[in-house]
C-alpha positions, 0 to 999 in steps of 0.5 A: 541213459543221459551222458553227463560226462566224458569219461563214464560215456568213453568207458561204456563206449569201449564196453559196447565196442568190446563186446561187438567186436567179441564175436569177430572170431565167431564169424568164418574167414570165408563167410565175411561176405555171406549175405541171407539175402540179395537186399541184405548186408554182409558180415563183411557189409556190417562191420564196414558199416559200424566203422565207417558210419561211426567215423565218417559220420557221428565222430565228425558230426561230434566235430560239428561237422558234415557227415562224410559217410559213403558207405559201407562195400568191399572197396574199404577193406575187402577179406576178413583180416582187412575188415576187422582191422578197418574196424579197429582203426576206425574205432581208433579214429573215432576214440581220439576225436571223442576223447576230445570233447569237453563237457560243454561239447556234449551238451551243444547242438550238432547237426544230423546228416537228415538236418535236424540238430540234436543235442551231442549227448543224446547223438552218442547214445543214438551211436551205441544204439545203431552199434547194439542193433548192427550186433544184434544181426550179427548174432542173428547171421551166427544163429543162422550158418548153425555157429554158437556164439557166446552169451552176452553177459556171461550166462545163456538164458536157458542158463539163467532159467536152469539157475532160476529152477535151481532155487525153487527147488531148495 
């Protein structure tokens, strides 16, 4: 996907957003710091991430500035409620700075945390990869504590296959 305007890349950017934020009901309040492993991230660790990653570090590299990202632990916001509003803020943040660029912005060169410059464009759409894949764990930490979570786009895939069955029977 190229990013050839600010307001098509702003609507799909608060569609991305919605549908991770969808599933934060889903997630237990007593379970946002539950971990399958010593290594691995929290749900509490996970959506720390996604907002402070998002704000400190591509927003302010949209700036054209040095990332400021320090992590993502419990010191951010600590218990459920203040996770998921640490989350929303951030977007927040992050939305007033986007929704500040200018077409030529999208297409200058910004410099990544590792050094190497990268087009605008193509940095935002690397953002909303990094946010699909973080929501993927999510849904994969859900499957794993035996909670259902809702189909992405609506329909399950045993859904989509029975449908499919459905018309080769008529």
């Amino acid at each position: 996907m190229q990013i050839t305007d600010l307001d098509t890349f702003l609507k799909y950017y608060q569609r991305v957003k919605g549908r991770t934020s969808r599933l934060f009901p889903y997630i237990p309040p007593d379970k946002i710091e539950w971990k399958w492993g010593e290594k691995s991230f929290s749900f509490g660790d996970l959506i720390r991430h996604l907002a402070s990653i998002e704000r400190d570090m591509y927003a302010e590299n949209a700036r054209f500035r040095p990332s400021r990202y320090n992590g993502c632990g419990p010191e951010l916001a600590e218990g459920y409620e203040a996770v998921i509003a640490y989350y929303k803020k951030m977007q927040e943040e992050s939305y007033a700075i986007f929704s500040q660029l200018s077409e030529e912005d999208l297409h200058k060169k910004c410099k990544t945390p590792a050094g190497i410059e990268i087009t605008l464009w193509k940095w935002l759409r690397a953002m909303l990869e990094h946010e699909i894949h973080h929501r993927g764990q999510i849904y994969v930490y859900l499957a794993m504590l035996g909670i259902e979570s809702p189909p992405i786009y609506g329909l399950t895939s045993e859904q989509v296959a029975d449908l499919r069955s459905d018309e080769n029977t008529n």
